[in-house]
N, C-alpha and C positions, 0 to 999 in steps of 0.2 A: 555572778554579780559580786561586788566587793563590797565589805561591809563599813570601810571607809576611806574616801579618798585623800592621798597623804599630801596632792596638788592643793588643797583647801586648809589643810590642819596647821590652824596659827600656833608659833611656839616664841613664849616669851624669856629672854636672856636679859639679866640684871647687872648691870656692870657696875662697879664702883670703884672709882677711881678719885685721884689726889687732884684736886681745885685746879691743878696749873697742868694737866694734863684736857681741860675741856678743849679746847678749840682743836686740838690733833684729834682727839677722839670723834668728836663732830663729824672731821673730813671724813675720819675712816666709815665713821656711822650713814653719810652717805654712799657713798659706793659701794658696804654692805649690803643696805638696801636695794641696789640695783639688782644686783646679784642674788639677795636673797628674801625676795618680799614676803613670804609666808613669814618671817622672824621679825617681832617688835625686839627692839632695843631700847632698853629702860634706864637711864642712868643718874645714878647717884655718886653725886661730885661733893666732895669734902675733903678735911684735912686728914692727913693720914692718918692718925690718933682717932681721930673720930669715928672715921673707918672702921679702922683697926677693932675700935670698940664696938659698935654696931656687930659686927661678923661672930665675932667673942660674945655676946649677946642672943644668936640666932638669925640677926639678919641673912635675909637670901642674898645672892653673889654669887654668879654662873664664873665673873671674870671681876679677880680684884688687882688693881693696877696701881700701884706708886711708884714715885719718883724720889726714893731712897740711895743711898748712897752706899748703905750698908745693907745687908740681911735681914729679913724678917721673919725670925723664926719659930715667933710664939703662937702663933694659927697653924 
């Protein structure tokens, strides 16, 4: 007997991404779900500064996404 089934066990990923990145992220977040419905996807959408600060802070963040132009390499 197994002591727990891995078919049930919900896993939560945090994504945080740059304001003008929601609507692509949306599409992809559905058709993750198809694919992977034991996984909620949580997302927190802001400016990248804010982001950035949050993370630098201790905020969670499985996946952090901006729309930079340049490098970000103080995290």
């Amino acid at each position: 007997m197994k002591s727990s089934d891995t078919t049930t066990k919900k896993t939560e990923l945090v994504i945080s991404a740059a304001a003008s990145l929601q609507d692509a992220l949306k599409e992809i977040e559905s058709a993750f779900n198809d694919e992977h419905p034991n996984v909620t996807l949580t997302n927190n959408f802001g400016s990248s500064g804010a982001l950035k600060q949050q993370i630098a802070q201790g905020a969670k963040a499985d996946l952090f996404s901006l729309q930079l132009k340049r490098p970000l390499m103080s995290l």
